[in-house]
C-alpha positions in Angstrom: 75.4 -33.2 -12.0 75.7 -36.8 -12.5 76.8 -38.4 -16.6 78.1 -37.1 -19.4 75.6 -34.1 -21.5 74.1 -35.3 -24.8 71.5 -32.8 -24.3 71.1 -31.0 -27.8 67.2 -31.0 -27.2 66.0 -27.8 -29.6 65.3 -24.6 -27.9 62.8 -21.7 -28.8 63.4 -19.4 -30.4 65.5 -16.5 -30.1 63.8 -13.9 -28.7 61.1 -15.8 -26.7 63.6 -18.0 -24.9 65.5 -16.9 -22.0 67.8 -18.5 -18.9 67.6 -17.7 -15.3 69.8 -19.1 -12.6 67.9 -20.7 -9.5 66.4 -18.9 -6.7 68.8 -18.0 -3.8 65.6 -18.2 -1.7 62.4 -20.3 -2.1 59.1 -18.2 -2.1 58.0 -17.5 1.8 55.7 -20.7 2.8 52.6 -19.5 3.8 51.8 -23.0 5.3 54.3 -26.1 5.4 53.3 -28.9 3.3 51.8 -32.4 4.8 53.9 -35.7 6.1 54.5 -37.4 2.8 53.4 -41.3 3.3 55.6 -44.1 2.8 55.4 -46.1 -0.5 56.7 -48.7 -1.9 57.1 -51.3 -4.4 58.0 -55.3 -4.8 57.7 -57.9 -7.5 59.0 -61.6 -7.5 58.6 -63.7 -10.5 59.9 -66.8 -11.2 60.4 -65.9 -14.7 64.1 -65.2 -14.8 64.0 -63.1 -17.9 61.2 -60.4 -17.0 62.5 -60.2 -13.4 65.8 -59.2 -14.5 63.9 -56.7 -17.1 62.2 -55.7 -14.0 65.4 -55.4 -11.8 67.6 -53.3 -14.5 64.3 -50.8 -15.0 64.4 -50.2 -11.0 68.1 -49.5 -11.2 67.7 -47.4 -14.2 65.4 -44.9 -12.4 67.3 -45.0 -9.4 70.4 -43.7 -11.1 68.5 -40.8 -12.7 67.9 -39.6 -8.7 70.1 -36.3 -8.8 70.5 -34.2 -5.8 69.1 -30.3 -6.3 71.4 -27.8 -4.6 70.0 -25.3 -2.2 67.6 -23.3 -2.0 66.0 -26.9 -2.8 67.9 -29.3 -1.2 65.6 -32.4 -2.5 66.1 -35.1 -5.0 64.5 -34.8 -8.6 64.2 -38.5 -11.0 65.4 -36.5 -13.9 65.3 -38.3 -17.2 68.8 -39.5 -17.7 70.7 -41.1 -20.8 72.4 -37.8 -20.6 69.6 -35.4 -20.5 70.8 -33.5 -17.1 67.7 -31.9 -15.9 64.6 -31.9 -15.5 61.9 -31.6 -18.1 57.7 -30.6 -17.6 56.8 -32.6 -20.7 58.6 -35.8 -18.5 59.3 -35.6 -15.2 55.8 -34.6 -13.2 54.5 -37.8 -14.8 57.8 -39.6 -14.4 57.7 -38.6 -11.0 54.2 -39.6 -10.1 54.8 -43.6 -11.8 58.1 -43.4 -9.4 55.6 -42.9 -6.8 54.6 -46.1 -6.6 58.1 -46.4 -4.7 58.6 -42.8 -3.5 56.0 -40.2 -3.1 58.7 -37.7 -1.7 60.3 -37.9 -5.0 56.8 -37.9 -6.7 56.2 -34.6 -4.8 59.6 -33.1 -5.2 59.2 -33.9 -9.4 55.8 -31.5 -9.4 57.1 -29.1 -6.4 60.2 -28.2 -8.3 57.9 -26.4 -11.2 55.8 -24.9 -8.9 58.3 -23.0 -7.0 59.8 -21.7 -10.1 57.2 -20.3 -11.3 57.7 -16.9 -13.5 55.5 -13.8 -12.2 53.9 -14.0 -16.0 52.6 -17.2 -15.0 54.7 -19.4 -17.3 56.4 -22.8 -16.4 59.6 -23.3 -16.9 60.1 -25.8 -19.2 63.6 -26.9 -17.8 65.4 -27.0 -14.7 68.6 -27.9 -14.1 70.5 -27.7 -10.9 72.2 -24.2 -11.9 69.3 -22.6 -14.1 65.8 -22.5 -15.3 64.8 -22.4 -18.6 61.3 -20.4 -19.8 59.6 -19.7 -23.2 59.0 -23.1 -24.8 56.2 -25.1 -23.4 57.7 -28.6 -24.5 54.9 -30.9 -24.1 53.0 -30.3 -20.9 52.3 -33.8 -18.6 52.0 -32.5 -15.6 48.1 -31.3 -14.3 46.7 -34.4 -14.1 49.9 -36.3 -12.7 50.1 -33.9 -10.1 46.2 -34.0 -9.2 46.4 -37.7 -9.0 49.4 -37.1 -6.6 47.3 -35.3 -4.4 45.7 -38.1 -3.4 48.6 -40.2 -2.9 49.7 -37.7 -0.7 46.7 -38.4 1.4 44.7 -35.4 0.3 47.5 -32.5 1.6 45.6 -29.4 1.7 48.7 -27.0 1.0 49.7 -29.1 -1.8 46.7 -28.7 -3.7 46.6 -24.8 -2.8 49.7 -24.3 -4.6 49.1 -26.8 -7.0 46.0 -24.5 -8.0 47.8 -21.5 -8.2 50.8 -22.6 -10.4 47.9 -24.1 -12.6 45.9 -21.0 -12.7 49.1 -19.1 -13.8 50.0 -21.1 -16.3 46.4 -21.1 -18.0 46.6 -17.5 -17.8 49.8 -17.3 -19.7 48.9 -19.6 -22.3 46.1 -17.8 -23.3 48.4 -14.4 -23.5 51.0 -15.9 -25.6 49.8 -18.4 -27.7 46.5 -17.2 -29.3 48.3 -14.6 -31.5 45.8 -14.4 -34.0 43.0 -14.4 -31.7 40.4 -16.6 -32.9 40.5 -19.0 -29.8 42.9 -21.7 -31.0 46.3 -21.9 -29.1 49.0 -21.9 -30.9 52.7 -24.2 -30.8 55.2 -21.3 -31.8 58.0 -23.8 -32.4 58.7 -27.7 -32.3 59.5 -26.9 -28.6 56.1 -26.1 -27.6 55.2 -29.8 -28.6 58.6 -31.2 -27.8 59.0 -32.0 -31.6 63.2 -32.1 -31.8 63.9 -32.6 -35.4 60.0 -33.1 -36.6 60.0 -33.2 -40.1 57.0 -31.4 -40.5 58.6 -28.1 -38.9 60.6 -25.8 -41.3 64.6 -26.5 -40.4 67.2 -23.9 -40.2 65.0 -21.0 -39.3 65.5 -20.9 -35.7 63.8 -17.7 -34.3 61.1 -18.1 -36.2 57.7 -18.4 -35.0 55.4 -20.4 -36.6 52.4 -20.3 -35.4 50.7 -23.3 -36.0 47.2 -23.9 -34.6 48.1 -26.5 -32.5 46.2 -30.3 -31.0 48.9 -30.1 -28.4 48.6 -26.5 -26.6 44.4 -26.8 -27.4 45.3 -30.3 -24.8 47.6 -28.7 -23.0 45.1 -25.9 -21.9 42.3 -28.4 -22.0 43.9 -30.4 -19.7 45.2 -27.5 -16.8 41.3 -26.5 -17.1 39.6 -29.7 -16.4 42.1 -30.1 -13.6 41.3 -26.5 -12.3 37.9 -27.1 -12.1 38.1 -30.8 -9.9 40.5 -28.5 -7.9 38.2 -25.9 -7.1 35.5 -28.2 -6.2 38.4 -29.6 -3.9 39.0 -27.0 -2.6 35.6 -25.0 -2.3 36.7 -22.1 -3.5 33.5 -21.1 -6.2 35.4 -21.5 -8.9 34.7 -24.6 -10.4 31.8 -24.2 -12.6 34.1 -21.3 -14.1 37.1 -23.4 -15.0 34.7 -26.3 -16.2 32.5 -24.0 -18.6 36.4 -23.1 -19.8 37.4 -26.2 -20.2 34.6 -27.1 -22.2 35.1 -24.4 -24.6 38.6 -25.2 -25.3 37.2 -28.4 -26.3 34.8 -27.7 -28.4 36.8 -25.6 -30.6 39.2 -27.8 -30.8 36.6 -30.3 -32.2 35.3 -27.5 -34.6 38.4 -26.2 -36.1 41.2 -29.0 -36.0 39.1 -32.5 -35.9 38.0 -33.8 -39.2 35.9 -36.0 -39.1 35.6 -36.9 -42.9 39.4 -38.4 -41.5 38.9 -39.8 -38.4 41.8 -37.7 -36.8 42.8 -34.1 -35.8 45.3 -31.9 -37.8 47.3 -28.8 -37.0 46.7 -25.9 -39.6 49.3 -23.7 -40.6 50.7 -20.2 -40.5 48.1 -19.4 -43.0 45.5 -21.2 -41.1 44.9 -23.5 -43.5 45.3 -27.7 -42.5 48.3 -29.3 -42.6 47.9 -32.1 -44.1 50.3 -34.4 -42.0 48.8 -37.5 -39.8 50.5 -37.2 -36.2 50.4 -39.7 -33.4 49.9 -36.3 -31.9 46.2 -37.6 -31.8 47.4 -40.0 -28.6 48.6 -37.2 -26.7 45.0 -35.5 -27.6 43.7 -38.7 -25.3 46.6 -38.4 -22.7 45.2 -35.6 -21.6 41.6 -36.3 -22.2 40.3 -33.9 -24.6 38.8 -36.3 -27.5 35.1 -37.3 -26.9 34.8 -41.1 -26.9 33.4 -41.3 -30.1 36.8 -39.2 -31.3 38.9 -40.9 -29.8 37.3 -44.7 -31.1 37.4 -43.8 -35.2 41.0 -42.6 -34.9 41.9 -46.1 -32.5 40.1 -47.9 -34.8 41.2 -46.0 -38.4 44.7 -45.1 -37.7 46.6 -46.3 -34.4 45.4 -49.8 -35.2 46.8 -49.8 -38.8 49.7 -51.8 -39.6 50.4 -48.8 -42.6 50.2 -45.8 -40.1 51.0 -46.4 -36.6 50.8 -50.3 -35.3 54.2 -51.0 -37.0 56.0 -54.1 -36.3 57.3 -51.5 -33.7 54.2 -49.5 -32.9 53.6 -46.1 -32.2 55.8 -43.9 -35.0 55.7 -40.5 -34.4 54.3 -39.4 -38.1 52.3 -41.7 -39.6 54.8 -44.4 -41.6 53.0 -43.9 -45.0 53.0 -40.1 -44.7 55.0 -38.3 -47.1 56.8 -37.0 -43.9 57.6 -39.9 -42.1 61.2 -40.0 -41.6 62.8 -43.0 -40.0 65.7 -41.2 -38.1 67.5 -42.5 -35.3 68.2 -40.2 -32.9 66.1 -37.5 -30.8 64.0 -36.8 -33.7 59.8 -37.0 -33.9 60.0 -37.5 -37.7 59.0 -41.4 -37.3 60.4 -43.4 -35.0 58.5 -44.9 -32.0 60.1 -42.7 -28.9 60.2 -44.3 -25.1 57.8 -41.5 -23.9 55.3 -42.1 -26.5 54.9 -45.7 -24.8 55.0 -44.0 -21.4 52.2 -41.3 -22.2 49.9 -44.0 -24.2 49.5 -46.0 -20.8 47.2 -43.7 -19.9 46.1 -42.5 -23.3 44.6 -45.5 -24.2 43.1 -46.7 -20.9 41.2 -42.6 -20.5 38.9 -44.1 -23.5 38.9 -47.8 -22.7 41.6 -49.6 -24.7 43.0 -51.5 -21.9 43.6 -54.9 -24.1 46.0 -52.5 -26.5 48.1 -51.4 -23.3 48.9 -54.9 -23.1 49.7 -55.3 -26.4 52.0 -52.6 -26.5 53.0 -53.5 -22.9 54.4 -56.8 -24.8 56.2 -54.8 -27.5 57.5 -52.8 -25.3 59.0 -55.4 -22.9 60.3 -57.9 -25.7 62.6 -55.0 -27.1 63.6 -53.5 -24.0 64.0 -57.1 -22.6 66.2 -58.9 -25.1 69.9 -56.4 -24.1 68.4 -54.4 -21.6 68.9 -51.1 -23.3 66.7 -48.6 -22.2 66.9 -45.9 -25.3 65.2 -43.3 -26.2 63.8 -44.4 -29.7 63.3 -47.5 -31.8 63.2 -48.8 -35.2 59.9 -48.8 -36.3 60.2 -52.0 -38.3 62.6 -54.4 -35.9 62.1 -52.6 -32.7 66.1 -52.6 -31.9 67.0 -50.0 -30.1 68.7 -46.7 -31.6 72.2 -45.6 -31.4 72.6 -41.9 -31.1 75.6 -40.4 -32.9 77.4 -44.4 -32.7 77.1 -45.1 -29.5 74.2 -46.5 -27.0 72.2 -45.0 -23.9 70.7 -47.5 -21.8 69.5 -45.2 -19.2 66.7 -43.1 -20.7 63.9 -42.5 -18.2 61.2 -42.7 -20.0 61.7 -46.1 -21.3 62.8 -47.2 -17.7 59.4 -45.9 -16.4 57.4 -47.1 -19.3 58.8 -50.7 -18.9 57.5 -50.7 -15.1 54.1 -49.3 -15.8 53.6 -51.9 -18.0 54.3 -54.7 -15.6 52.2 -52.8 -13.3 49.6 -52.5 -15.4 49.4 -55.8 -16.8 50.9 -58.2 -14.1 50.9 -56.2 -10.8 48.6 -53.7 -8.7 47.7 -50.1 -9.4 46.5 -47.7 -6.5 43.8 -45.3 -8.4 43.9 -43.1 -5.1 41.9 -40.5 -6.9 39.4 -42.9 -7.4 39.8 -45.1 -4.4 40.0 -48.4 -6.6 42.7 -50.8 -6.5 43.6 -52.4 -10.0 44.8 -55.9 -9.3 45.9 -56.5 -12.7 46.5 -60.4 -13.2 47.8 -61.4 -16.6 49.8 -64.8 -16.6 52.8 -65.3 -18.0 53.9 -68.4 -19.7 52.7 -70.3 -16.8 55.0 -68.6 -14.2 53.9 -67.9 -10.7 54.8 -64.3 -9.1 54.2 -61.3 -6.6 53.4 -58.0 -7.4 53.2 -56.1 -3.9 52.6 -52.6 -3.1 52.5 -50.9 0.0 51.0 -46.9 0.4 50.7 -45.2 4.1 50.8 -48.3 5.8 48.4 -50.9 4.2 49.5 -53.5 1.5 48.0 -54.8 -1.6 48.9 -57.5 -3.1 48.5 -59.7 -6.1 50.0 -63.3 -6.2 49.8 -65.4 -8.8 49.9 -69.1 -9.3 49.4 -71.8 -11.6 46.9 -70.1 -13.7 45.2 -68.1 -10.9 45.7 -65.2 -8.7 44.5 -63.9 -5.4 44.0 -60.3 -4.5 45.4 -59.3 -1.2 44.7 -56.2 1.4 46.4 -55.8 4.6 47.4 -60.0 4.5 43.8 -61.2 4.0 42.8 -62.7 0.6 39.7 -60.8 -0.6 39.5 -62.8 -3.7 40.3 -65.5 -6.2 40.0 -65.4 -9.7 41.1 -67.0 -13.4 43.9 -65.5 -14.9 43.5 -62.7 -18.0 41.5 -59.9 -16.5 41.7 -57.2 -14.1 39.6 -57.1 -10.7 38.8 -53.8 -9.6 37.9 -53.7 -5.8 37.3 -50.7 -3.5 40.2 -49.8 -1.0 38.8 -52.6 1.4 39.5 -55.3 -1.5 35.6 -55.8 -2.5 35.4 -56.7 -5.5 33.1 -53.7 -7.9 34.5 -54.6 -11.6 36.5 -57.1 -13.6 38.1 -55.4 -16.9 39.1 -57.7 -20.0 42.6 -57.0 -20.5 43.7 -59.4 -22.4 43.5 -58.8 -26.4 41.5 -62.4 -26.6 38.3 -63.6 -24.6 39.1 -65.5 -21.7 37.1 -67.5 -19.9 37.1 -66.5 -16.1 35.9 -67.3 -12.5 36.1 -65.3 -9.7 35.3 -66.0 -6.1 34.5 -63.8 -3.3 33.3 -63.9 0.1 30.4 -66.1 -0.6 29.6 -65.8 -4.3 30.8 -67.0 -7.0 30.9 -65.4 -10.8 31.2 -67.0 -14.4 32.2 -64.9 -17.9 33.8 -65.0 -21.1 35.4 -61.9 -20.3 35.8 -59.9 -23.9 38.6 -57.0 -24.9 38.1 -53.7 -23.2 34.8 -54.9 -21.8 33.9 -53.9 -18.0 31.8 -56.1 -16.2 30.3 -54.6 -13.1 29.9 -57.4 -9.9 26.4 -56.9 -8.4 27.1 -58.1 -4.6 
């Protein structure tokens, strides 16, 4: 193990939790998994200040790279600033944004789960290099990071297989443990199952306790493994998707039944008693990380809550409990009570864009970047009011993961080029900064895309021939060839755009969140 242990993260209760030491063995292959392909990553910018924001994130990551003992013998991006292992509520999304630069890595991060799998199905929710850690769910990013992966990995058959079984499992023991009452609505036994350390709204002191609330989390959680099972199975051809879709779709509709509200524009968690809780979570966002809000759901609480300066859109956005919530607590280290956390920017990435809300990426993007930027600390949590970063117990990390990834998917997103493999889209993402020029290049199984920008314009880039040219402020989305398909107003203002391809030529005022598809 590499750095000091600050690793107090809560753990579930007694009874339900329990500790097993790593495999002397891995599980007998039934088939090998695929060649991974070679990835990689490069950005020049001749804006001295975000290139060494850039730099210090890359170096950041690298340093969380920790060598698994045998029976594993692969590196894991665990998520550092003294947390020594690796977490399922970080580190199979972590691992898939570090794909960009690694896809070994990005495989290793979901493969290390999967082989420690418990016979009941369950996950563990930490793994260290000397033990694994079952009971809790805390937080649960990892079926659609690792279904996007597939893809990256150039559609390897064996990876999926096991991919679906561990998935599978893992449905199957949710709905055992978790729907103790048995009226369909999963249930977070502790603030572990949500990865809530120190959350105000969970009674303190009473470790061992279940709780039982009816949960927004594990309803996403399951949501989310379903919907994934279900593009799997089609995948694969194995029958079963129509199954896993008609389950899916049932988890989400009582979730919309018994914990939305619509008179409040926002889902609650009810109680022991199963009555609602009347607390306002940011727990809403995870709802849309893992895609379980209609679009409609997901708009009134954008537009009601994250978007108000009161509740969430702080001078430092993105508190955990809503700031003029009777349990909002502003407290400054590993605690969900208030203050804005690195992996709530990480996860709202692709929150916000599942419905949409590209324009507010880049404004939290911006946020993000300006506090990270000015001393380069890369914590865990901020101050919701000045955005400086938080000490925990008097002293500094800069090396939380999280952050580190969060401040690269950013750039990515708003300044660089994103592979939607799943999709076969290319994002070439071309915001302008402060009229610097830069390069943004990224290379997957031999081809390169690339984005290069200067004075106020950028080209997009396949394989070193310019498909396109177009204004600054938006987003081109091309097919894997570079053909332009879509431009995506990413900018929180109108801009006023050209964009030139082949031989045709396109005018817009390109507004917020609007997608404007190119008819060729």
């Amino acid at each position: 193990m590499t750095g000091v242990s600050i690793d107090d993260r809560q753990e579930q209760p007694v009874g339900a939790s329990r500790v097993a030491p790593l495999p002397d063995t891995l599980p007998p292959e039934p088939a090998p998994l695929g060649e991974v392909p070679v990835a990689g990553v490069a950005f020049v910018t001749s804006d001295p200040w975000l290139q060494r924001l850039y730099d210090a994130a890359e170096t950041v990551c690298r340093g969380n790279i920790v060598r698994y003992p045998p029976p594993f013998d692969m590196d894991i991006l665990i998520e550092g600033s003294g947390y020594t292992g690796a977490f399922l509520e970080t580190q199979p999304m972590g691992g898939l944004m570090w794909g960009k630069r690694d896809l070994q890595i990005a495989r290793n991060n979901q493969m290390i789960f999967i082989l420690n799998q418990a016979p009941d199905g369950q996950l563990a929710y930490r793994i260290n290099t000397d033990l694994r850690k079952f009971g809790a769910l805390s937080g649960y990013c990892f079926p659609t990071p690792a279904w996007e992966l597939y893809f990256l990995l150039d559609r390897d058959r064996e990876y999926l297989r096991r991919l679906y079984t561990a998935l599978e499992g893992h449905d199957r023991f949710l709905w055992a443990t978790r729907d103790n009452d048995g009226n369909g609505c999963l249930e977070a036994l502790s603030s572990s199952d949500v990865g809530e350390d120190g959350g105000s709204r969970w009674p303190q002191g009473e470790d061992g306790i279940p709780y039982y609330y009816e949960s927004m989390d594990v309803m996403s959680y399951a949501y989310d493994g379903e919907a994934t099972l279900a593009k799997a199975a089609a995948e694969l051809g194995n029958g079963q998707a129509d199954q896993w879709r008609a389950k899916a779709n049932s988890t989400r509709r009582k979730l919309i039944e018994y914990l939305w509200r619509p008179e409040r524009h926002a889902c609650y968690d009810r109680g022991p008693d199963n009555e609602f809780m009347d607390v306002l979570l940011h727990n809403n966002l995870r709802c849309m990380y893992h895609g379980v809000f209609m679009q409609e759901m997901a708009d009134a609480f954008v537009r009601h809550h994250l978007l108000n300066p009161e509740e969430f859109w702080t001078p430092m956005p993105l508190v955990s409990v809503a700031a003029n919530d009777p349990k909002f607590e502003s407290v400054g280290w590993n605690n969900w009570s208030g203050q804005p956390q690195g992996l709530t920017f990480q996860r709202a990435v692709r929150a916000l864009e599942n419905y949409g809300y590209c324009a507010e990426v880049t404004q939290l993007g911006e946020k993000l970047l300006a506090a990270v930027g000015k001393d380069l600390i890369f914590t865990q949590q901020f101050d919701p009011r000045t955005g400086e970063p938080n000490p925990p117990r008097g002293r500094r990390t800069s090396t939380y993961g999280p952050t580190a990834l969060a401040v690269l998917e950013y750039i990515a997103h708003m300044h660089g080029v994103e592979l939607v493999r799943h999709e076969d889209r290319v994002w070439f993402s071309g915001l302008a900064r402060e009229g610097n020029d830069h390069t943004y290049t990224q290379t997957w199984n031999s081809r390169t895309f690339e984005l290069q920008m200067k004075e106020g314009q950028f080209d997009g880039c396949v394989d070193g021939c310019t498909m396109f040219t177009c204004s600054a402020g938006v987003r081109v989305v091309t097919d894997l060839s570079g053909r332009p398909v879509e431009v995506v107003g990413i900018h929180p203002e109108p801009r006023d755009v050209t964009l030139r391809w082949g031989s045709s030529t396109q005018t817009w005022t390109v507004q917020p969140n609007r997608t404007y598809t190119l008819n060729n």
